[in-house]
C-alpha positions in Angstrom: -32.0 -32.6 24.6 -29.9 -31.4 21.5 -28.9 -33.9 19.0 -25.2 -34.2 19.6 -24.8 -36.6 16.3 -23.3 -33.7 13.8 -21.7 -31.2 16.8 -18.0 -30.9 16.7 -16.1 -33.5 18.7 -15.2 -30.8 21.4 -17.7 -28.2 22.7 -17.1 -24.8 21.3 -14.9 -25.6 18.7 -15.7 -26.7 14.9 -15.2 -30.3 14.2 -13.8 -32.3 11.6 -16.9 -34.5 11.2 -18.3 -31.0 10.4 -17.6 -28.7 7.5 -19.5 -24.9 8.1 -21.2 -23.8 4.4 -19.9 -20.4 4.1 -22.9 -17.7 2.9 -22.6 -14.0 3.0 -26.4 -12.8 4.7 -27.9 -9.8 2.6 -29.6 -8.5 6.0 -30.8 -4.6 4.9 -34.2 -4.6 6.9 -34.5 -7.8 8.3 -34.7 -8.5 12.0 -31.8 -9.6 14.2 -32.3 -10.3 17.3 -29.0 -9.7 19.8 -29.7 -11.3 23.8 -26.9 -9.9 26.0 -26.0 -6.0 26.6 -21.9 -7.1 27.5 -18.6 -6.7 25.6 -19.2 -9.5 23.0 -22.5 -7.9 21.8 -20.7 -4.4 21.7 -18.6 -6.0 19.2 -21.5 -7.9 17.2 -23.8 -5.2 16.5 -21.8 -2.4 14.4 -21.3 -4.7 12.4 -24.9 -5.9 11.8 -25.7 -2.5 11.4 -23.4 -1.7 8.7 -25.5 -4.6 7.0 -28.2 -2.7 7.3 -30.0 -5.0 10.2 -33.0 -4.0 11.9 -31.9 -5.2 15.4 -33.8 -5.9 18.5 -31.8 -5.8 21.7 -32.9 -7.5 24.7 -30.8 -7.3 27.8 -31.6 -5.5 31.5 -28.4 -3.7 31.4 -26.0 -2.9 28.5 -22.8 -1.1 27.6 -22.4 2.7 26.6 -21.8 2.3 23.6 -25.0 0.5 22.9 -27.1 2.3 25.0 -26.2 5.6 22.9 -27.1 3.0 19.9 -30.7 3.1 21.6 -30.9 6.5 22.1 -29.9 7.9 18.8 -32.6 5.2 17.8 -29.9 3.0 15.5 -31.3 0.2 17.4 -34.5 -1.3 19.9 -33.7 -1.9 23.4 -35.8 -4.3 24.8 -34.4 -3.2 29.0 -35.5 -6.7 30.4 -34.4 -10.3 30.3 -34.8 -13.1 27.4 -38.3 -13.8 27.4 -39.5 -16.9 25.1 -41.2 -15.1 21.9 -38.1 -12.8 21.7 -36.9 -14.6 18.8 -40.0 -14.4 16.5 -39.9 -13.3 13.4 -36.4 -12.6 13.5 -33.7 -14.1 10.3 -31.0 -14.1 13.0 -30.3 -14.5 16.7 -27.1 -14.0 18.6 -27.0 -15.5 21.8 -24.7 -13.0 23.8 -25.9 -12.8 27.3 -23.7 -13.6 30.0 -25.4 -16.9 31.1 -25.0 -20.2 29.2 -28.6 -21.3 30.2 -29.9 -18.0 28.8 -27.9 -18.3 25.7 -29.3 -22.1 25.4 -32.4 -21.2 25.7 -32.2 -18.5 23.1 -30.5 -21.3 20.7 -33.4 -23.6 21.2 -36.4 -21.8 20.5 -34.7 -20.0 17.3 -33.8 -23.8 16.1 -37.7 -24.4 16.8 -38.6 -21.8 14.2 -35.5 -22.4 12.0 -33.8 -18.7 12.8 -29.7 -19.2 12.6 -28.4 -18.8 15.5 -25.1 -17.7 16.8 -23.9 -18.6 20.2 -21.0 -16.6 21.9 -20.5 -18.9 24.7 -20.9 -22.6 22.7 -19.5 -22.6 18.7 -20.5 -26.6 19.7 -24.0 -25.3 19.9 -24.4 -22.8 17.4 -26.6 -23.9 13.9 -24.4 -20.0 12.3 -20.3 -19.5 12.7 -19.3 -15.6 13.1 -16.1 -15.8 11.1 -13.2 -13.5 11.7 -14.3 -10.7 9.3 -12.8 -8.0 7.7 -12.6 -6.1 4.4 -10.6 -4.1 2.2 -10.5 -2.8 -1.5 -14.0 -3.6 -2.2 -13.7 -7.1 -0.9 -15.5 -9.2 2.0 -13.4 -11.7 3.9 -14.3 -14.3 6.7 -12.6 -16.7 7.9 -13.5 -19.9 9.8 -10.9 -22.2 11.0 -12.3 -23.5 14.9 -9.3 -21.3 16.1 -10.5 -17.7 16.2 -7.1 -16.7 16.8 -5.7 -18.2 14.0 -8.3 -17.1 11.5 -8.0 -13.4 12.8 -4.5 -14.0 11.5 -6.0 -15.3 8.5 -8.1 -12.8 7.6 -5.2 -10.1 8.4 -3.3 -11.4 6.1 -5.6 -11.6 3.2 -7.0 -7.7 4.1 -3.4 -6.5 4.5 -2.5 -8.3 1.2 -5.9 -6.7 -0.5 -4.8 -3.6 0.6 -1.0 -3.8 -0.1 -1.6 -4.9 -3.7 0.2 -8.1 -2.7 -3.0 -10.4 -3.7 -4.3 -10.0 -7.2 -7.6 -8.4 -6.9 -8.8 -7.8 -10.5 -12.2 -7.2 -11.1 -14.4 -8.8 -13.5 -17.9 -7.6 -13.3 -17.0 -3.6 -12.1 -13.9 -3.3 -14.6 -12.1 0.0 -13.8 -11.4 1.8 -16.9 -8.6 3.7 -18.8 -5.0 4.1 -17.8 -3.1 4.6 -14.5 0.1 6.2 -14.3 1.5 4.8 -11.6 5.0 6.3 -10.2 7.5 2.9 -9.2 9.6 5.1 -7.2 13.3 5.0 -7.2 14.0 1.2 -8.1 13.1 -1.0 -4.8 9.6 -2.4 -5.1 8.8 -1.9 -1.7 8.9 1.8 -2.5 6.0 2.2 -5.1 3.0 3.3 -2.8 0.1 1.1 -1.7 -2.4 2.9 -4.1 0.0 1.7 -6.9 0.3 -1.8 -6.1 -3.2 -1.9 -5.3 -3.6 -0.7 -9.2 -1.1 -3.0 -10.9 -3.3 -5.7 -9.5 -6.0 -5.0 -11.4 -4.2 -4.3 -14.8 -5.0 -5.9 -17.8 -2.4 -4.9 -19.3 1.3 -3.1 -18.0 3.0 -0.9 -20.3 6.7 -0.9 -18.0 9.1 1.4 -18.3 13.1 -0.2 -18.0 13.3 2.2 -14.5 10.5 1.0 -13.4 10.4 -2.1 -10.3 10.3 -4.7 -12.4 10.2 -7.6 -10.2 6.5 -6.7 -9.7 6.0 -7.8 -12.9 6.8 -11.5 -12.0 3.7 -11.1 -9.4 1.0 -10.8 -12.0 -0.9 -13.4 -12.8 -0.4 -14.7 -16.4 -2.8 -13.8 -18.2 -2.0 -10.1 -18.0 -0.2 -8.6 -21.0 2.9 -6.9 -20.1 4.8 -4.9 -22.4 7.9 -3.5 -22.2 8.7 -0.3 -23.3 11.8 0.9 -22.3 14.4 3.7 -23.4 17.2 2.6 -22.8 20.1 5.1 -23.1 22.2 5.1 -26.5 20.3 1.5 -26.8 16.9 0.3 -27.9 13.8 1.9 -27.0 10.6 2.5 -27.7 9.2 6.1 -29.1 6.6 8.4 -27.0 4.3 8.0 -29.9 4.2 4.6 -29.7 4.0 4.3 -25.9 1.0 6.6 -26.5 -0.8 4.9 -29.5 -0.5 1.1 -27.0 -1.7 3.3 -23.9 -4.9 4.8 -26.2 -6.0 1.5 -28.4 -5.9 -1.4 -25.0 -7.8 1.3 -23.1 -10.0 2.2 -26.2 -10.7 -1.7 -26.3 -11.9 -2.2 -22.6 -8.8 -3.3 -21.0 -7.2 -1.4 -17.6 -3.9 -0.2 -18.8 -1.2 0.3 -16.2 1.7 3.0 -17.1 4.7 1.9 -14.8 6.9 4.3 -14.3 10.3 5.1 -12.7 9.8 7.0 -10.1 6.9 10.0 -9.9 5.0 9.9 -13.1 5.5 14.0 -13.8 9.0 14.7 -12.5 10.9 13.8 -16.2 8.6 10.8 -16.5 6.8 12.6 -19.6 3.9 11.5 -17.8 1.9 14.7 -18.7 2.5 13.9 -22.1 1.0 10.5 -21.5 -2.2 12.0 -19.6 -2.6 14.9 -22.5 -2.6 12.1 -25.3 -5.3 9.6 -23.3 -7.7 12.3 -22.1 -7.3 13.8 -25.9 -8.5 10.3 -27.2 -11.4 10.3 -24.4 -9.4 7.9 -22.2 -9.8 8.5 -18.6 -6.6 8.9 -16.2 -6.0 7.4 -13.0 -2.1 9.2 -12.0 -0.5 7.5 -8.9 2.2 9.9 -7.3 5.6 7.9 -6.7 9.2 8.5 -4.9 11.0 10.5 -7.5 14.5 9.3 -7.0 16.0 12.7 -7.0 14.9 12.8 -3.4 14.1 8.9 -2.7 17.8 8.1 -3.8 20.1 10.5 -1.6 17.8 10.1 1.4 18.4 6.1 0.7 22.5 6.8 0.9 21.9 9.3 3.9 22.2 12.2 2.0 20.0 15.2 3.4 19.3 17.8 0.4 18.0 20.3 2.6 20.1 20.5 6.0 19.2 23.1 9.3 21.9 25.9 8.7 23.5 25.3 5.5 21.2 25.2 2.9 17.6 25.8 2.5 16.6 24.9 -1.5 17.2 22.4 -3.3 17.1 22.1 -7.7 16.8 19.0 -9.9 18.1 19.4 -13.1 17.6 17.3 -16.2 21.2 16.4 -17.7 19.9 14.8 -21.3 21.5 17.6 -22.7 24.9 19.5 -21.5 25.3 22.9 -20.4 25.3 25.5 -23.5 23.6 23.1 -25.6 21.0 24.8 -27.6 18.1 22.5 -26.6 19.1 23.0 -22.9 16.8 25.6 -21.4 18.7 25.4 -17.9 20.3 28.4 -16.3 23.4 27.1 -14.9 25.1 30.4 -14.0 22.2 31.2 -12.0 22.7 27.7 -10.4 26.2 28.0 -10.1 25.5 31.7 -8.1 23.2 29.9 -5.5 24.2 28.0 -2.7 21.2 25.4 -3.2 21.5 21.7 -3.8 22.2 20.4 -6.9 20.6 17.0 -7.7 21.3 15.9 -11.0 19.5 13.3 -13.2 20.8 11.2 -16.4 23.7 13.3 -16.0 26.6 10.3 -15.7 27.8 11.1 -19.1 28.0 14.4 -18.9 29.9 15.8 -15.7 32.6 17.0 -17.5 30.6 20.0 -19.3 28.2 20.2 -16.1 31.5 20.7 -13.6 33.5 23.3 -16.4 29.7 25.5 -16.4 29.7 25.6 -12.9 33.1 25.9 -12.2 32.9 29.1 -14.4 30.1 30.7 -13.3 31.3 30.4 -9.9 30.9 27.5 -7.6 34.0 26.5 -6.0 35.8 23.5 -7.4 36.0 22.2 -3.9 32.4 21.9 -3.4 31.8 18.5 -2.1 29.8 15.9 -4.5 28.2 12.2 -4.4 27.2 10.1 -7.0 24.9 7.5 -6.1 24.7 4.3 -8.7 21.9 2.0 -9.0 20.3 3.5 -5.9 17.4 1.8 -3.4 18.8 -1.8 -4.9 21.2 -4.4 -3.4 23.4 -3.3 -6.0 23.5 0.6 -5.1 27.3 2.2 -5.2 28.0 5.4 -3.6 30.7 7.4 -4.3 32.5 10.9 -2.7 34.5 13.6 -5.1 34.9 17.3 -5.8 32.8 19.2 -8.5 36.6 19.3 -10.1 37.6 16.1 -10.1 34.1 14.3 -10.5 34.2 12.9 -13.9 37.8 11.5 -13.1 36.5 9.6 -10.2 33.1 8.3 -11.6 35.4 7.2 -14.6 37.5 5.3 -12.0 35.0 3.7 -10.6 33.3 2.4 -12.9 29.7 3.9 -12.3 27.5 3.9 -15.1 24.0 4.9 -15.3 20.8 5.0 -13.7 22.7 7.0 -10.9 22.0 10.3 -9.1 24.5 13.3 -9.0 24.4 15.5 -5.5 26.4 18.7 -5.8 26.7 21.0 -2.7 27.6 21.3 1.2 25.3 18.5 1.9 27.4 16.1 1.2 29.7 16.6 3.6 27.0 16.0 6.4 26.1 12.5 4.3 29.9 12.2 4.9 29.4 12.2 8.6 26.3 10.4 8.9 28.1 7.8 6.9 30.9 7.6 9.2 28.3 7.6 12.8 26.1 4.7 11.2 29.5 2.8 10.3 30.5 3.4 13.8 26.7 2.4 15.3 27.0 -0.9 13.2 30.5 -2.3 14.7 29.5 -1.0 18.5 27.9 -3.8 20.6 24.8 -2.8 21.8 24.8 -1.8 25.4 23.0 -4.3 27.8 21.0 -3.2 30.9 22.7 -4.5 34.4 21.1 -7.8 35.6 18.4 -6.9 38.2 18.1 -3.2 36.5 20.3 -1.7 39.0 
């Protein structure tokens, strides 16, 4: 009989009495030995393969899944029943056969020769644990908890976190090199993409711009250097060259450099002047594509730029300089011309110059416009006006940069959609008959 003095107080469960010593098994080569053809040993052996396991299957019947396993020769099929002996030479046995006594007999004779053992049927009985196992960026994780429902759960959360970004994965003995240029997206940091969080969480150090989702920042763990850089409009900021000399000299000196960024990296993000300097210096670049918000902004405020049977282009404009400005290499009679949507970026203090330009050149003065303050945040305004009287009603209201122009017919189906989701929100849901009829 078993000694019962260190099992878990209730069969098939871990005890307290009883703490498992967690060890990850290097098996490339060595034999496993898997008893039982069934469901549970469908599940078990991919996974020892992947390890590399040279496994041994004994069982009279088995699944198809296995027996194409045996076929293609990924594994031996031993087409009989446990026979004592099976478990020789072997650095691991899993007891999956449909049978307790079968699986008992299995975990005595591979406690005789000292072989771990894992039993499907009997945690109780089993000298190894199969923890709830997963894996993502890079990482291994099992979990062990006596409830394997609860520790799938576990483990879920700590892959899904791995994968998100959400959980600080930096490594230490593989450090990943050079700069990332990671695009934030539009301001919300739930937009920036999974790639990019996952990349933040390895920074050393984070060179942010002020557009940029900075309440990521306060996820980082603290020894990770973070440095802001912003530019803030007709305020402080920091120069490109400088922005490029910090990017080049923490990379230079072994450190991951993160370059967070509003939105994508390369629409008006001068991220390709970013890239140019690194790669010029040697630095390897990592870019990370992100929500530009001349697209991520409207469609947050339920503005369509492209629409079925109105218009069919679209054109973002920089606005850092007015129309007829020397420096402004934008032909806005051409734009005013077209029928496309206009989406215009850092052009808040401008709209007076932009609406005379296009006004002139053609575009009606009655062509619908929203401006869109702040957008993707809790704080986001939106506001409806005329290319004539836009500057007036910004003005009014208050708006003030970041914020996101929209010029063109588009705006009157935001308008609508507007109105319906206004309309969806203050209608009770309707409720199904009792009995369905």
């Amino acid at each position: 009989m078993a000694d019962q003095r260190n099992q878990p107080d209730h069969p098939g469960q871990p005890g307290e009495r009883e703490q498992a010593y967690l060890l990850g098994l290097r098996l490339g080569g060595k034999k496993v030995v898997v008893v039982g053809g069934g469901a549970v040993a469908t599940r078990r052996v991919p996974a020892l393969l992947a390890a590399g396991a040279d496994i041994t299957l004994v069982s009279p019947g088995i699944t198809p899944g296995l027996e194409d396993l045996a076929t293609s020769g990924r594994i031996t099929w031993l087409a009989r029943a446990y026979q004592p002996g099976d478990c020789a030479g072997a650095w691991l046995a899993c007891a999956c056969a449909s049978g307790r006594e079968v699986n008992e007999q299995v975990a005595l004779e591979a406690d005789a020769q000292r072989v771990w053992c894992v039993r499907a049927d009997d945690a109780g009985a089993s000298s190894a644990w199969t923890p709830a196992a997963g894996g993502a960026a890079g990482v291994q994780v099992g979990v062990l908890s006596g409830d394997p429902r609860r520790s799938a759960a576990v483990r879920d959360a700590i892959t899904n976190g791995l994968s998100a970004g959400t959980i600080s994965a930096r490594h230490w003995r593989r450090r990943r090199p050079g700069v990332a240029l990671i695009g934030g997206g539009p301001g919300d940091p739930g937009l920036i993409t999974v790639r990019g969080r996952q990349l933040l969480a390895e920074a050393d150090v984070v060179v942010a711009d002020h557009l940029a989702p900075r309440e990521l920042l306060a996820e980082l763990p603290p020894d990770v250097l973070v440095i802001d850089a912003a530019k803030i409009p007709y305020g402080r900021s920091m120069t490109q060259r400088e922005i490029n000399d910090l990017l080049i000299s923490h990379a230079a000196s072994g450190r991951f450099v993160v370059r967070l960024k509003g939105g994508d990296p390369f629409v008006f993000g001068r991220g390709g002047e970013e890239m140019l300097a690194c790669l010029r210096a040697g630095i390897p670049v990592t870019v990370v594509p992100g929500v530009t918000s001349a697209v991520g902004v409207p469609a947050a405020a339920g503005v369509p730029v492209t629409h079925r049977g109105i218009v069919q282009d679209f054109h973002v404009i920089s606005v850092h300089v007015p129309p007829g400005d020397e420096r402004s290499s934008v032909d806005w009679e051409s734009l005013a011309r077209g029928t496309g949507t206009l989406i215009l970026l850092m052009a808040v203090n401008r709209l007076g110059a932009v609406a005379e330009a296009l006004i002139r050149f053609g575009r009606a003065a009655t062509t619908p416009v929203t401006v869109i303050a702040d957008g993707t945040m809790p704080t986001q305004r939106t506001m409806y006006a005329t290319l004539e009287n836009m500057e007036r009603r910004v003005a009014d209201a208050g708006l003030r940069p970041p914020a996101v122009v929209v010029i063109g017919e588009v705006v009157t189906i935001a308008a609508e959609l507007a109105g319906l989701a206004r309309d969806v929100a203050t209608t009770p849901p309707l409720v199904p008959p009792a009995g369905g009829g």
